[in-house]
N, C-alpha and C positions, 0 to 999 in steps of 0.2 A: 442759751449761750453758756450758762454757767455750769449745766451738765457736761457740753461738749468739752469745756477747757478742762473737765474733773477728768473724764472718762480718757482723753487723750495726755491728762498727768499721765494716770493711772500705768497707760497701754504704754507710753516710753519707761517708767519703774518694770514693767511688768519684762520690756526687751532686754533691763538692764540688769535683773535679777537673773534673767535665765542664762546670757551672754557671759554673766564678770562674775557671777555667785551659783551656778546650773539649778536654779531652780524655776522648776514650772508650776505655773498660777492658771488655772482653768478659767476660761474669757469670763465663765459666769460669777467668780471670787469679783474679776475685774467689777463687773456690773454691779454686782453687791455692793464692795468698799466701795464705789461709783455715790451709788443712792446713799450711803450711809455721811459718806465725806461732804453731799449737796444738801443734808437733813443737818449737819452742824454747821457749815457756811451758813444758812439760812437762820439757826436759830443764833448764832451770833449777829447776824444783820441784825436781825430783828432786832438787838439791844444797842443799837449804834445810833447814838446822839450826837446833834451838832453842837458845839457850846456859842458862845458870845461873841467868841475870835472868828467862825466860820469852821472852828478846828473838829473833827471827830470824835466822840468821846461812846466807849462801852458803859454802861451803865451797868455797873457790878459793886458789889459788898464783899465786906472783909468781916472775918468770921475771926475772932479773936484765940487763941492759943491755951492750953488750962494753965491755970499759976505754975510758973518754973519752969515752963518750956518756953522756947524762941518757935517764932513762926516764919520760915525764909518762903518767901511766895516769888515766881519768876515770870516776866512776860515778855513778849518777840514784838519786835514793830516792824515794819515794811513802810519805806517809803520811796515809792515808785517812781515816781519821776526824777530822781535821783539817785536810784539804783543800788539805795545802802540796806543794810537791816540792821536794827540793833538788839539787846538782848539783856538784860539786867536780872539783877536780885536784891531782893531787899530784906535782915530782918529785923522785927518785932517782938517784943515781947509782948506777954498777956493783957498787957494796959493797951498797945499800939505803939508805944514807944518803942520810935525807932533807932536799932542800935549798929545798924551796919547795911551797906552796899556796895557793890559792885558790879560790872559789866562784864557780859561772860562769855560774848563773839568767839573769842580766842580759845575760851576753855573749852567749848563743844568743837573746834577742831580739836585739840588734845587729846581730848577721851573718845571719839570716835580715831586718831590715830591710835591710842592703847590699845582700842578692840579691836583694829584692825591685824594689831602685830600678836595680840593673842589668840588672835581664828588664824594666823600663818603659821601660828604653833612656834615661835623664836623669841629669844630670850635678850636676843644683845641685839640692842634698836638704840641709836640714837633719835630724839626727839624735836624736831625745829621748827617753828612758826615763824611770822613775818609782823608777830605785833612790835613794836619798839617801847 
């Protein structure tokens, strides 16, 4: 089941690249990124713990920063049965201490509106979101 819901992402990006962006993708690209995108589903399952609450937890490490730099690491959540995603950052310095975050929903609309008004080649864009 979990190939078919990959392979039929895939094949609506693949209508949507060629229809709004005229690029063609050869069904066998599809089948490729296919098996490649169900080989990282899989190996993230596989690190998926339930904790105490009943809650899900990835079971991942943090890799520390060399002295003097910040370490800003990001991650995406999905929650499905309420139909929101969220999206943060966080950073670190070299100890772990942590010296900053934020939520960033809003910002990857922005910067995907920036690149969309610099592949239309125009220079005078206003810019508006619906965060408050």
């Amino acid at each position: 089941m979990e190939f078919f819901t990959i392979i039929a992402r895939n094949i609506w990006h693949r209508r949507n690249k060629l229809i709004f962006e005229g690029i063609f993708q050869h069904p066998t690209h599809i089948v490729n990124q296919s098996k490649q995108f169900l080989e990282e589903y899989k190996n993230v399952n596989s690190r998926i713990k339930t904790n105490n609450r009943g809650r899900q937890v990835i079971n991942t490490s943090w890799n520390p920063s060399p002295t003097g730099f910040l370490k800003i690491n990001w991650d995406a959540a999905i929650c499905e049965n309420k139909g929101i995603i969220g999206l943060g950052l966080i950073a670190r310095d070299h100890g772990g201490t942590v010296v900053g975050t934020k939520k960033v929903t809003q910002a990857i609309g922005a910067y995907q509106a920036v690149k969309m008004a610099m592949e239309l080649g125009t220079h005078c864009v206003l810019f508006e979101g619906d965060s408050s």
